[in-house]
C-alpha positions in Angstrom: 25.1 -8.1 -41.3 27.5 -9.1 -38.1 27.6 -5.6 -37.1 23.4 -5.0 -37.3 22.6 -8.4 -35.5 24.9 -7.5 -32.9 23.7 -3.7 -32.7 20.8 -4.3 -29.9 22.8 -6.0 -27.5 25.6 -3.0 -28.0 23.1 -0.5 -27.3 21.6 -2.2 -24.5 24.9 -3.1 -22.6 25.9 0.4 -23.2 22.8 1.2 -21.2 23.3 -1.1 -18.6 27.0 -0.2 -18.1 25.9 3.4 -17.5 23.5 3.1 -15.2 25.7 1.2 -13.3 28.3 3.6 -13.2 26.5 6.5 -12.6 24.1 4.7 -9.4 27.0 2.2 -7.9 29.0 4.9 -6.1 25.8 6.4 -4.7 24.1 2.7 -3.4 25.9 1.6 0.5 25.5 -1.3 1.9 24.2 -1.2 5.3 25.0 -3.1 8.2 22.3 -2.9 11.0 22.6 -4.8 14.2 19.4 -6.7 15.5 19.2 -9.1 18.4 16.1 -11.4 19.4 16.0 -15.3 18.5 19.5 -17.1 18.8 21.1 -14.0 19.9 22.8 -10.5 18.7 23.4 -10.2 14.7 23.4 -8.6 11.8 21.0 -7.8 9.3 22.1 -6.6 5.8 20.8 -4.5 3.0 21.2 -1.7 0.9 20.4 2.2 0.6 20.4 4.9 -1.5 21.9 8.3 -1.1 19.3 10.6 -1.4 20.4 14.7 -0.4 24.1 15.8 -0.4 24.1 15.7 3.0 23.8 12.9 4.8 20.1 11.7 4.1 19.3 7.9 2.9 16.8 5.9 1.3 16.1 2.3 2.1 13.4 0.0 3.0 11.5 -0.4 6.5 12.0 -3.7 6.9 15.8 -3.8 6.0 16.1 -1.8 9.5 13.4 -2.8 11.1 13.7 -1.9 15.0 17.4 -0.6 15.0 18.0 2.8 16.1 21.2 2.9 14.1 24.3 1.0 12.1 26.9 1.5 9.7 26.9 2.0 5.7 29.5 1.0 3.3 30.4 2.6 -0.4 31.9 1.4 -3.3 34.7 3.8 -2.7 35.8 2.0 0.4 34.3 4.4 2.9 32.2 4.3 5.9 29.8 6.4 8.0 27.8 5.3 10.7 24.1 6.4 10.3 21.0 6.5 13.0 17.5 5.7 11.5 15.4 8.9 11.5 12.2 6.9 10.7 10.3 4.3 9.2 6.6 3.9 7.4 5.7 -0.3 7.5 3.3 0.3 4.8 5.1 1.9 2.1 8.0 -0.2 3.6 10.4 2.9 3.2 12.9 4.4 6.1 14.7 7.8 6.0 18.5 7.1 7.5 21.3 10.2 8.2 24.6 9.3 7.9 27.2 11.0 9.7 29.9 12.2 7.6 30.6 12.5 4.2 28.7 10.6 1.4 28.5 9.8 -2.0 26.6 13.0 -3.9 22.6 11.7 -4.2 21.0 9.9 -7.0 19.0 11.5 -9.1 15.1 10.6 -8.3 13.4 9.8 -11.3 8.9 9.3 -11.7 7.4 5.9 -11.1 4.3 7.4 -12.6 5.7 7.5 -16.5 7.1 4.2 -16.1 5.4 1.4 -18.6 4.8 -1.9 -18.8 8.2 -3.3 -21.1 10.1 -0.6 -19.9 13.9 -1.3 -19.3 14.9 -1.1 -15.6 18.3 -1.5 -14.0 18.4 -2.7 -10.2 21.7 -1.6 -8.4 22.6 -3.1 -5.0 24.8 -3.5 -2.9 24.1 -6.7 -1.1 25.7 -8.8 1.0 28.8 -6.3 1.5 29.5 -6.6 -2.0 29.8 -3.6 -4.3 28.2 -3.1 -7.7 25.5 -6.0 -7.5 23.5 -4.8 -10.8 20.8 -7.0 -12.9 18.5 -5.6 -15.6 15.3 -6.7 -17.1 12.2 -4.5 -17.7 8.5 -3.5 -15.7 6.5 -6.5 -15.8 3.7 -5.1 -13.8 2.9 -1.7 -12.1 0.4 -0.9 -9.3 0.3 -3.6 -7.6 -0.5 -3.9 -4.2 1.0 -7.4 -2.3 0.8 -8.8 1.3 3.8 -10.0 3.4 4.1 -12.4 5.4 6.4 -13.1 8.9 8.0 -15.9 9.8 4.4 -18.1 10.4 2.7 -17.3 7.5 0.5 -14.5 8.7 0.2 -11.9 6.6 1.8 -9.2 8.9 1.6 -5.9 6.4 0.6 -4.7 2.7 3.3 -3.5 0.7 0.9 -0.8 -1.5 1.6 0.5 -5.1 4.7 -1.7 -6.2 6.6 -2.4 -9.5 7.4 -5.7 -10.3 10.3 -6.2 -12.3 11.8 -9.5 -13.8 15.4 -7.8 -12.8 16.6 -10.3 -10.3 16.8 -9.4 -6.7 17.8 -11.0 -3.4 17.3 -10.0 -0.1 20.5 -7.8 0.1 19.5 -5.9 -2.8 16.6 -4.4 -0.9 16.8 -1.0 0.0 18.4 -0.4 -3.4 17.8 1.9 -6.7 15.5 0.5 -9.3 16.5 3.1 -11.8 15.6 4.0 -15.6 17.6 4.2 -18.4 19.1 7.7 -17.8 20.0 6.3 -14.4 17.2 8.4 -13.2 15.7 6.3 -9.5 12.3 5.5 -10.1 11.8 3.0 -7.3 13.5 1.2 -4.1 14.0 -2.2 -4.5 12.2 -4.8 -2.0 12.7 -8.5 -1.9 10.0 -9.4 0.8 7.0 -10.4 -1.6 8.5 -13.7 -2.6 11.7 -15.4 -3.5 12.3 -14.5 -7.3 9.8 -11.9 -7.6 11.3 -8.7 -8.2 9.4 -6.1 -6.3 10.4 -1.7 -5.7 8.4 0.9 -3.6 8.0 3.2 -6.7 8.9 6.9 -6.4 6.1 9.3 -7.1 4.4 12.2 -5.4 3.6 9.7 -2.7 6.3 8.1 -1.7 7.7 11.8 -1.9 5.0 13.1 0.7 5.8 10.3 2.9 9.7 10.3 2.5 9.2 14.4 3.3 7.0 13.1 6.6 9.9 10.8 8.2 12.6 13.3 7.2 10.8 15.6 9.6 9.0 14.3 11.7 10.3 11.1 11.9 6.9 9.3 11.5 4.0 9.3 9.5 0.8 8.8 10.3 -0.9 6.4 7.7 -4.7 5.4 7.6 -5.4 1.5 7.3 -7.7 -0.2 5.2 -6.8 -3.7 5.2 -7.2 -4.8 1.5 -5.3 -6.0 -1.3 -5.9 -4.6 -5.0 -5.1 -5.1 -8.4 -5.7 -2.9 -11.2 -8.4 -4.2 -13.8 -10.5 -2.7 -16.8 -14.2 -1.8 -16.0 -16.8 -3.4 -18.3 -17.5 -1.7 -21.3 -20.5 -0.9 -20.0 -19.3 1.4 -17.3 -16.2 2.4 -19.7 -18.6 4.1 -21.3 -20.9 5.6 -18.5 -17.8 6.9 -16.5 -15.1 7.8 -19.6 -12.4 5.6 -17.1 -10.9 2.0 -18.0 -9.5 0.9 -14.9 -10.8 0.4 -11.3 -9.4 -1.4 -8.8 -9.8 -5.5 -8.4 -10.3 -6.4 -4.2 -8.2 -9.6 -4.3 -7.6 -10.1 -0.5 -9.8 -8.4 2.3 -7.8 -8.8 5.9 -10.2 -10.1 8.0 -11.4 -7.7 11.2 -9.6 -5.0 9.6 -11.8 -1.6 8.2 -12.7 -3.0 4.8 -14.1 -6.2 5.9 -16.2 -4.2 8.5 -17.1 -2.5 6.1 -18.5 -4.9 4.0 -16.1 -5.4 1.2 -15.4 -8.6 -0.4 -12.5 -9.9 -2.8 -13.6 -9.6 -6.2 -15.7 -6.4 -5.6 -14.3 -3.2 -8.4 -13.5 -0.1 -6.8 -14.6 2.9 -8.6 -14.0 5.7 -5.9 -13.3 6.9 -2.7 -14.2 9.7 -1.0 -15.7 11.0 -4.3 -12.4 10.4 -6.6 -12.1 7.9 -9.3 -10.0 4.8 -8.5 -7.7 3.1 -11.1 -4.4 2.2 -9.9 -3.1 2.0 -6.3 -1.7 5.2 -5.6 -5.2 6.7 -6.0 -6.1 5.4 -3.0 -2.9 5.2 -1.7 -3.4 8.9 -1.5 -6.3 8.8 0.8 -4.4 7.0 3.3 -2.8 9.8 5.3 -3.1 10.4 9.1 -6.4 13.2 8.3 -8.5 10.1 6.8 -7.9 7.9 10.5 -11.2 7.4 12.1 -13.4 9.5 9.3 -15.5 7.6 7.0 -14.9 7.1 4.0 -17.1 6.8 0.8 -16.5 3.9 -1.4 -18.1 2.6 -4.5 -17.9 -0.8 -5.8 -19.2 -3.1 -8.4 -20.4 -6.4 -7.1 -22.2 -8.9 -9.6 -22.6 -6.2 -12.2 -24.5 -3.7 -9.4 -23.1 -0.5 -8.3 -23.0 -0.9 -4.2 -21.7 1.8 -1.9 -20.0 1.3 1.3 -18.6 3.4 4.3 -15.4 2.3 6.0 -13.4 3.8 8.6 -9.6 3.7 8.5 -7.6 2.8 11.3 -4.0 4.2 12.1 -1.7 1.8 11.1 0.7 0.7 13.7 4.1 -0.4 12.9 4.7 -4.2 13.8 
């Protein structure tokens, strides 16, 4: 009866423990020099190794203006590595180390992942190895504001999973993986203190990690809105054969979508002709062809269908 009650928890550290083993080795720590404010300093994060040679994963805002700095393994080893490029909205950066690394994690889907679903978040913050907390998805799709240091809101951080994993700010940069230590996102810690937050990894992130490991750039079109997933009325459930659209919870004021004319609480159906229902559909969209074009959206405002035309501006990095 001892054996049965203590069964889950077996299973679950087993799980855990082998994530951990299998990610730590391949998750640096990064150390990135900055100056501004008081004076020179160092900013501190963490990255993922993601090709066998030399290539990195981490987040924007971990390396923000740097050109370069030096990563850390659990083996003991160092490289130096120079940032190839960042994207402020997805709030990813490419880095290349020079040197040997760790082999690369193995990218898992964002996409499959569900709401309950175990998740393991391995850092390596604050120069210490092997940081690792588990707990599961407890929302997907989410698309969140950040803020600087005055409150503003200064970007949108689009199509995020929130997990109840803890994180602190020198996890960021590091693998949000599944239970076959697969990496399904990159863990982010500029939402909020105690919210657990990961740039997921799915054909869009992919397009966009592709982009800055080439070109060093990419070129992103700039709405200026903040959505939420939520079900359509029954009426239109049945009228369109979807469930979800996306909820407008913050319009940026000035920005395209409050030119255009959209307000928070409007439900967007589509864009450009294609269904909405989570944030990487539109997320999608927002590539450097869509800049300056209009673009077709339909929304539900006060139980009337109501279409709009905006036109997306390039976003420019901060």
């Amino acid at each position: 009866m001892d054996m049965a009650a203590e069964s889950p928890l077996d299973a679950y550290s087993q799980v855990v423990a082998g994530v951990a083993a299998a990610l730590t080795p391949k998750v640096a720590s990064l150390r990135v020099p900055r100056t501004g404010g008081g004076g020179a300093g160092e900013s501190l994060g963490s990255a993922v190794v993601y090709t066998g040679d030399g290539f990195l994963l981490t987040n924007a805002h971990v390396v923000g203006r740097a050109q370069g700095g030096t990563a850390l393994f659990a083996d003991g080893t160092s490289a130096p590595f120079r940032v190839v490029g960042s994207d402020p909205l997805s709030d990813l950066a490419v880095l290349r180390a020079a040197g040997d690394t760790p082999p690369p994690a193995e990218l898992g889907e964002a996409d499959q992942l569900v709401v309950g679903q175990l998740v393991v978040a391995v850092g390596n913050p604050l120069g210490l190895a092997g940081s690792v907390t588990a707990g599961v998805v407890s929302a997907l799709g989410r698309s969140l504001p950040t803020r600087d240091g005055r409150g503003a809101v200064a970007r949108l951080v689009e199509d995020v999973i929130q997990t109840d994993a803890a994180l602190n700010p020198g996890n960021s940069g590091g693998a949000l993986a599944d239970a076959s230590a697969r990496v399904v996102g990159i863990n982010t810690a500029v939402a909020g203190i105690g919210l657990g937050l990961a740039v997921p990894v799915n054909s869009t992130t992919r397009r966009i990690i592709s982009s800055l490991m080439a070109d060093g750039r990419v070129r992103r079109a700039y709405l200026g809105v903040v959505t939420v997933p939520a079900p359509l009325p029954s009426w239109l459930r049945e009228r369109t054969g979807r469930v979800n659209g996306l909820r407008v919870a913050q319009v940026m004021a000035g920005e395209p979508a409050d030119r255009a004319g959209l307000r928070a609480g409007d439900l967007l159906l589509s864009a450009a002709g294609s269904p909405v229902g989570k944030a990487q559909d539109l997320q999608r969209l927002m590539f450097g062809e869509a800049i300056g074009k209009p673009l077709a959206i339909t929304v539900m405002r006060n139980g009337a269908l109501v279409d709009v035309i905006a036109e997306p501006t390039e976003l420019v990095a901060a």
